[in-house]
C-alpha atoms as one frame of an Amber mdcrd trajectory, in Angstrom:
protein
  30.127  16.175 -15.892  29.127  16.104 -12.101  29.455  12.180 -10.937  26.239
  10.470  -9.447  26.479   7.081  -7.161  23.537   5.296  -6.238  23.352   2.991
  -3.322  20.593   1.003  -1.104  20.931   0.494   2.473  19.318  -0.345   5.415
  18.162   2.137   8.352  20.281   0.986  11.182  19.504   1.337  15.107  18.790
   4.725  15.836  17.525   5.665  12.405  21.176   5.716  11.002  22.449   4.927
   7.786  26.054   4.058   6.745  27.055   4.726   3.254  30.671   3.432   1.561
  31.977   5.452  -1.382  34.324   4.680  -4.433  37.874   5.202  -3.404  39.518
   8.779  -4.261  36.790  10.545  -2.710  37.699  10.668   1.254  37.723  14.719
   1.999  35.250  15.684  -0.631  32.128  17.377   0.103  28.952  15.653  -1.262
  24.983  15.830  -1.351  23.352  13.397   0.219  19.893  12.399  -0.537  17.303
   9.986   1.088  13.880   8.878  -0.579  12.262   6.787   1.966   9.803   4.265
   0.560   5.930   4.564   0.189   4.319   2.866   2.934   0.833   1.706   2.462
  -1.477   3.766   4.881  -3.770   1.654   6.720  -7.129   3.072   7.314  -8.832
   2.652  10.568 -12.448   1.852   9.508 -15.468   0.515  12.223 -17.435  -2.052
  11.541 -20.597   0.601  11.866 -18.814   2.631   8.781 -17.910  -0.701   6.573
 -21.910  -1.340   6.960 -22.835   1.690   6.274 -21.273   2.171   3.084 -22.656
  -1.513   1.876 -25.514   0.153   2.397 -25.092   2.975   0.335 -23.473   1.038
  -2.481 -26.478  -1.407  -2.491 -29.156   0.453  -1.673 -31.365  -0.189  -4.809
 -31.146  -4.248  -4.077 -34.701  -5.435  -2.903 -34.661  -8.670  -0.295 -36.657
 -10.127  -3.311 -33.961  -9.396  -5.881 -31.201 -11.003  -3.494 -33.575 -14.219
  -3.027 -33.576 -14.262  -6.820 -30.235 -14.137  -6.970 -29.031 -16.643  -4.707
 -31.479 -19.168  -6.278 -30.569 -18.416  -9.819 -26.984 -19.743  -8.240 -28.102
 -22.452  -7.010 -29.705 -23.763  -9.646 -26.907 -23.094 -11.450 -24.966 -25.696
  -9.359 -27.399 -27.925  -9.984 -27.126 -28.218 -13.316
């Protein structure tokens, strides 16, 4: 059965990494594989696009319903 070895390191200056075997296997030739991690992608919205889409998603909401709304919470606190 074909040995596996897992190990976690850190990227080093110059986008190096260093990886220390078990003992015994100095001369053999191995397989290396990296899986770099997910990184979140950051999307570059405007301010002109954010309103937009409010917009959109609320379109249906009169200025009446959101009046109605924010007193219905307030009289919530009230009470």
């Amino acid at each position: 059965m074909q040995a596996a070895f897992k190990v976690t390191t850190k990227v080093l200056p110059g986008n190096k990494i260093e990886i220390q075997l078990p003992s015994g296997s100095e001369g053999d030739e191995v397989d290396v594989f990296v899986v770099l991690p997910q990184k979140a992608s950051v999307s570059q919205s405007n301010v002109l696009d954010m309103i937009e889409q409010a917009r959109k998603r609320y379109a249906f909401r009169t200025a009446e319903d959101i009046d109605q709304q924010i007193r219905s919470e307030r009289e919530a606190w009230d009470s």
